[in-house]
C-alpha positions as CSV (number, residue, x, y, z in Angstrom):
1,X,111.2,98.3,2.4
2,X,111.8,100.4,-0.3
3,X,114.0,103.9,0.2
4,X,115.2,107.0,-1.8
5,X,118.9,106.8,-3.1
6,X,121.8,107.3,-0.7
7,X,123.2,110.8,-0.7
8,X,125.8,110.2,1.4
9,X,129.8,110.2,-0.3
10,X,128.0,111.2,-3.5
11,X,130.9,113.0,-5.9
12,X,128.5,115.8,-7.2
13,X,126.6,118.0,-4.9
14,X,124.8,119.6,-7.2
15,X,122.8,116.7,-8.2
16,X,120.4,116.8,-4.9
17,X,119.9,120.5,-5.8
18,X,118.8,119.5,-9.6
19,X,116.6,116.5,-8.1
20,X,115.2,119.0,-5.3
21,X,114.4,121.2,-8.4
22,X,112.7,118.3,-10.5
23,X,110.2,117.7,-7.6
24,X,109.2,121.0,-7.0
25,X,108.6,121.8,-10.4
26,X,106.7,118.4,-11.1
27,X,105.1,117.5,-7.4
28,X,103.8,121.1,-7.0
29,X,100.9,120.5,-10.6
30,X,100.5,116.7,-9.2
31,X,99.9,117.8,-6.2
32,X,97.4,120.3,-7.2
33,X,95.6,118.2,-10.3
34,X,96.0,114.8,-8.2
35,X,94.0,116.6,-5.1
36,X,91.3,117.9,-7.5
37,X,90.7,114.8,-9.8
38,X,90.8,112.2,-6.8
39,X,88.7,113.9,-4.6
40,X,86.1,114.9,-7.1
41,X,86.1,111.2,-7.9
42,X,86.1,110.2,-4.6
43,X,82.6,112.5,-4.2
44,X,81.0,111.4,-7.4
45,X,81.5,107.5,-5.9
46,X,80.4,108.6,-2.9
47,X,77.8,110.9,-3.4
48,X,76.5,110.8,-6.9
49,X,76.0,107.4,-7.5
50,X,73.4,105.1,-6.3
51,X,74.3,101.1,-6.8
52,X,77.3,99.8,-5.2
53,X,78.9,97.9,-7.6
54,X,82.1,95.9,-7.1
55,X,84.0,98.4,-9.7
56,X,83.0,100.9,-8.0
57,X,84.5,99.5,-4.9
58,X,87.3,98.9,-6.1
59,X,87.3,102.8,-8.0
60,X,86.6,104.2,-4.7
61,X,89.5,103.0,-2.6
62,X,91.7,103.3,-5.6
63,X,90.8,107.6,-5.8
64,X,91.1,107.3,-1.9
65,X,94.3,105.8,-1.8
66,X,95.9,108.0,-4.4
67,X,94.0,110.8,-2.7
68,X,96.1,110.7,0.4
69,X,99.4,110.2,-1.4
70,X,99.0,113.5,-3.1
71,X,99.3,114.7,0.5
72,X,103.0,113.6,1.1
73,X,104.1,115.1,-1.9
74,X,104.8,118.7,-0.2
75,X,105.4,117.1,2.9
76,X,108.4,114.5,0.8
77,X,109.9,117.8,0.1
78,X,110.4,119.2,3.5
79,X,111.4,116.2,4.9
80,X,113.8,115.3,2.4
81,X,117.3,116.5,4.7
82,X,115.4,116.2,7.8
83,X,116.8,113.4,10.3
84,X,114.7,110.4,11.0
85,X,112.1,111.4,13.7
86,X,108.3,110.2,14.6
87,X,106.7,112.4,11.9
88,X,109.3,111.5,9.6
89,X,108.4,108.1,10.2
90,X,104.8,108.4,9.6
91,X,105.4,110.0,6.6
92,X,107.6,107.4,5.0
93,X,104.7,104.9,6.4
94,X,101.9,107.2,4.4
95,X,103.8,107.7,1.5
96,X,104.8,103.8,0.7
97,X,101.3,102.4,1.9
98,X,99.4,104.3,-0.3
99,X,101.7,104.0,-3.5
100,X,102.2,100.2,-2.9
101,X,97.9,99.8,-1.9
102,X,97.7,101.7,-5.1
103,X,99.3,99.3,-7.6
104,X,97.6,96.2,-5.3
105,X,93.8,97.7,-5.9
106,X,94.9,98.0,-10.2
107,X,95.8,94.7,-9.6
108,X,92.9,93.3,-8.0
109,X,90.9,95.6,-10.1
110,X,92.4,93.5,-13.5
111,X,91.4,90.4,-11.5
112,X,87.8,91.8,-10.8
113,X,87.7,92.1,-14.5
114,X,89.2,88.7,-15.5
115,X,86.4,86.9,-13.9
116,X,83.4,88.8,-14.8
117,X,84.3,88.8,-18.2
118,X,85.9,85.2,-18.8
119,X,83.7,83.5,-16.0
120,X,79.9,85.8,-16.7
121,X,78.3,82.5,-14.8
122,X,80.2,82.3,-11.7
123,X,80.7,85.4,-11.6
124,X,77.4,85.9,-9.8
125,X,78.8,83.6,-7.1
126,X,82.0,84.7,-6.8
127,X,81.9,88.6,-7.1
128,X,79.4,90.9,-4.9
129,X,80.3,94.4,-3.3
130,X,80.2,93.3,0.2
131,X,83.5,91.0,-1.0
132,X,85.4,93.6,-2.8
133,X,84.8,95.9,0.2
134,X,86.4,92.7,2.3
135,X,89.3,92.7,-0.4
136,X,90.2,96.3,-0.2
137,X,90.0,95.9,3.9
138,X,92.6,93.3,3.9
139,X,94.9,94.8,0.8
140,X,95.2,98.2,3.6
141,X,95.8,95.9,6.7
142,X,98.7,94.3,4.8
143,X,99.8,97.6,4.0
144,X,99.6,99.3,6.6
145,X,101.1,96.1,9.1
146,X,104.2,95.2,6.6
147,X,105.3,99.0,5.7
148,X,104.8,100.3,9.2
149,X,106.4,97.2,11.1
150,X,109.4,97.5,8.7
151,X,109.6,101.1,9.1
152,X,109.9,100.2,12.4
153,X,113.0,98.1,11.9
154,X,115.0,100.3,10.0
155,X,114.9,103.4,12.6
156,X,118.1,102.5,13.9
157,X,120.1,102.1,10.3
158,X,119.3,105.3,9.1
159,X,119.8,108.8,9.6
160,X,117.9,111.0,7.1
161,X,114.5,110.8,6.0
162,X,113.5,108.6,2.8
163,X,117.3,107.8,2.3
164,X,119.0,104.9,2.8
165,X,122.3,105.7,4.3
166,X,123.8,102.4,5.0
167,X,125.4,100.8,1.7
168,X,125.0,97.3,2.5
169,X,122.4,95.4,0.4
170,X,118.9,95.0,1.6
171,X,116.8,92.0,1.2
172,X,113.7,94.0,2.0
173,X,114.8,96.7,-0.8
174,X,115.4,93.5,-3.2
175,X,111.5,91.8,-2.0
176,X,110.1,95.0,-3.0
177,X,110.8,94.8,-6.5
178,X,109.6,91.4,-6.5
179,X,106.3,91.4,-4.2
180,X,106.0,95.2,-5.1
181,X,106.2,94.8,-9.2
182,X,106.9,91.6,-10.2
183,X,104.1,89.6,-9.3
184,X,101.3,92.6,-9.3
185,X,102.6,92.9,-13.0
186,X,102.5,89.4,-13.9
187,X,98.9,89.2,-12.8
188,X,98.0,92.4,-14.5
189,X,99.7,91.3,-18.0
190,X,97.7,87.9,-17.7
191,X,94.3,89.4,-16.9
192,X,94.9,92.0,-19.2
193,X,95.7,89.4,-22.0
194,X,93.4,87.1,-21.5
195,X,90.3,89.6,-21.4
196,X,91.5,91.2,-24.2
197,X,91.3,88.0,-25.8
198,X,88.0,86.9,-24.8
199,X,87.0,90.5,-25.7
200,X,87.8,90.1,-29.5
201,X,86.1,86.5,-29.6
202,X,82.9,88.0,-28.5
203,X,80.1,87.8,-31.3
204,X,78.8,91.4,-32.2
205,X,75.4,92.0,-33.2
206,X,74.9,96.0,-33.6
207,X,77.4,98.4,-34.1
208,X,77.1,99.9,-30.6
209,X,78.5,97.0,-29.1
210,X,81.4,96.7,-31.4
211,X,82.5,100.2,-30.6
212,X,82.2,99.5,-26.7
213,X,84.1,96.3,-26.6
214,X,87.0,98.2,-29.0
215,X,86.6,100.9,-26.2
216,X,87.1,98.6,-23.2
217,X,90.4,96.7,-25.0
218,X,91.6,100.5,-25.1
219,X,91.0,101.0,-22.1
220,X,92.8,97.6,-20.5
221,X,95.9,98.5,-23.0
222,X,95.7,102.2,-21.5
223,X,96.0,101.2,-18.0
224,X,98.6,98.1,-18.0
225,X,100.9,101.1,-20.1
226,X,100.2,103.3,-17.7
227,X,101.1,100.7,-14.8
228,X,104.5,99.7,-16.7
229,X,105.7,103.5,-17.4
230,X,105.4,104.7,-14.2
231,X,106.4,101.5,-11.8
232,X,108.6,99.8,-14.4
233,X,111.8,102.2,-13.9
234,X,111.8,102.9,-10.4
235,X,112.5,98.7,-9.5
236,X,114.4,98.7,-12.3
237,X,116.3,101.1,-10.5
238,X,115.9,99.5,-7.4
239,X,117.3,96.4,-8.4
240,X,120.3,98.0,-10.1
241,X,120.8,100.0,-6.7
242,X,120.7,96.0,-4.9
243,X,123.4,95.1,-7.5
244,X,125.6,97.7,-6.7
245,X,125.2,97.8,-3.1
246,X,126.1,94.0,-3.4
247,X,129.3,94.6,-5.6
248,X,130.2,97.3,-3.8
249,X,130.7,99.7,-7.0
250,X,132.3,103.0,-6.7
251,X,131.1,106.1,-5.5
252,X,130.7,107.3,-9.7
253,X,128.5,104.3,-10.4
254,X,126.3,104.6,-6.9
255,X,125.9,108.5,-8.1
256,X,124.7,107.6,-11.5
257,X,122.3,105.2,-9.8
258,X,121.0,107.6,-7.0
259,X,120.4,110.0,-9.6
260,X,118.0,107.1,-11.8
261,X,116.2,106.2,-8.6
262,X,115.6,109.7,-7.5
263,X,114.2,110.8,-10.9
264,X,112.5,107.2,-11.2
265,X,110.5,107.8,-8.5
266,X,109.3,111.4,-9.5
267,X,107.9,109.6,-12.8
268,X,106.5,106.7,-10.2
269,X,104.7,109.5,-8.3
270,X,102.8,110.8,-11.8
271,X,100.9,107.4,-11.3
272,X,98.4,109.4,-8.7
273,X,97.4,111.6,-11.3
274,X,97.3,109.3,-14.3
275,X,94.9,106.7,-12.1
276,X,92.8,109.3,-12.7
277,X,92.5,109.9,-16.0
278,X,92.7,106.3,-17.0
279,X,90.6,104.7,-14.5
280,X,87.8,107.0,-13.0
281,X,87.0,108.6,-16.1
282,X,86.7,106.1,-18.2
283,X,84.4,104.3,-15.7
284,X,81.0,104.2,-17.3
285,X,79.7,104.9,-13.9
286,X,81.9,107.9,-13.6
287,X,80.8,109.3,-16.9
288,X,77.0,108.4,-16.1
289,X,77.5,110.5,-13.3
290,X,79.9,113.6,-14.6
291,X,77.1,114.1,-17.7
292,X,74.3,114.1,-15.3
293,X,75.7,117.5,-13.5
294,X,75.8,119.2,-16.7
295,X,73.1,117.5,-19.5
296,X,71.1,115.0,-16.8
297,X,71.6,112.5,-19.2
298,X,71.4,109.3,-18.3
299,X,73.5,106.4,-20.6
300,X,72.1,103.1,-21.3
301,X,73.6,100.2,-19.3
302,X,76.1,98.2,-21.3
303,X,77.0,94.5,-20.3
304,X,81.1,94.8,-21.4
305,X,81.5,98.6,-19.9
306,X,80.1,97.6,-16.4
307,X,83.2,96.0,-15.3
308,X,85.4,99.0,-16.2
């Protein structure tokens, strides 16, 4: 299970204090922009539009999740020299479920997209609402039943919220990059590749089209950028903070670290904001939806846009 950096027998105390300033000055506008943008997506899925689709699925748990994430930001910062308690606990549980169920919905959402644009045919067969609904349902049980059950474990090893105080290395800290970044990225790169690919094979016929498949290969190449910028550092960090735990580095080098991971995961954080730009509106959906309140006008439907 992934954890903040270790504070403890760090050589400058003024670090924290610059860290502690960082998130208040960047958490306080995410907080604020990520609550508004999420849950004004989360009413135009819910409200505005009338077709499920499997994007839209996939959209709404995605605003959802990131939704609820916003909410531990403020909460991250009281806790954050408080001593491991229940509420502590559930925090740490909120806050990790929704980031991780966040970059496991992109994920499936690039998968989504693989097959309805590489396999159109069985596609039909394959894809459906009803069984994105039954994906999203089992990406938060895993969630929720790994995160919370290792929370559970790690009570006794630690002593302040979202740090990890012991210094030995952690295999669960280690799995994280792996389960957490490695593989969710590998299948984003793929999908993203190989749509983009099939994407500039496809014949155009009018102009129109031409400019929406040139829009939808921005719009993969938006969000896999997105995905690495935010989520690349922080298990780079991680990692390095494994290493060093493992070789047992001095308290200079374990400073230098803490400091990467801390600021690392302010960037990681941005994601719940960014989600939103890149993936609600940019949904055709979402736009069909967002004119309507103002002009009523209705787009025409467009075969490469519905699966983004």
């Amino acid at each position: 299970m992934i954890q903040e950096p270790n504070n403890n027998g760090h050589c400058n105390t003024n670090q924290s204090q610059i860290v502690y300033l960082t998130e208040i000055i960047v958490y306080v506008p995410i907080f604020l922009f990520g609550l508004f943008l999420n849950a004004f997506a989360l009413w135009v899925f819910c409200c505005r539009l009338g077709k499920w689709t499997e994007t839209r699925v996939y959209m709404t748990n995605l605003a959802l999740s990131d939704c609820l994430f916003v909410f531990t930001l403020p909460l991250k910062l009281i806790y954050r020299t408080q001593a491991v308690t229940v509420p502590c606990l559930i925090l740490e549980c909120a806050y990790f479920i929704n980031r991780y169920t966040s970059v496991f919905l992109i994920t499936i959402t690039a998968v989504d997209r693989y097959i309805a644009i590489r396999y159109p045919l069985q596609a039909k067969n394959i894809r459906s609402p009803v069984k994105s609904a039954v994906v999203c349902g089992v990406i938060w049980t895993l969630m929720i039943s790994i995160l919370c059950a290792t929370k559970l474990l790690e009570r006794q090893e630690r002593g302040i919220c979202f740090r990890k105080a012991e210094k030995q290395p952690s295999v669960s800290l280690f799995t994280s990059v792996i389960w957490g970044f490695l593989i969710p990225l590998t299948i984003l790169s793929f999908c993203s590749i190989e749509v983009t690919k099939k994407l500039k094979k496809k014949k155009k016929i009018h102009l129109h089209e031409t400019r929406m498949i040139q829009k939808a290969i921005r719009i993969i190449r938006a969000n896999i950028t997105v995905f690495v910028i935010c989520f690349l550092p922080l298990h780079v960090a991680i990692f390095v903070q494994f290493v060093a735990d493992y070789a047992n580095a001095s308290c200079t080098y374990r400073d230098k670290i803490a400091i990467f991971l801390d600021f690392a995961g302010i960037l990681a954080n941005t994601n719940c904001c960014l989600d939103a730009i890149c993936y609600y509106f940019v949904n055709k959906e979402f736009q069909e939806a967002s004119m309507e309140l103002t002009t009523k006008y209705q787009s025409s439907e467009q075969e490469v846009s519905d699966t983004f």
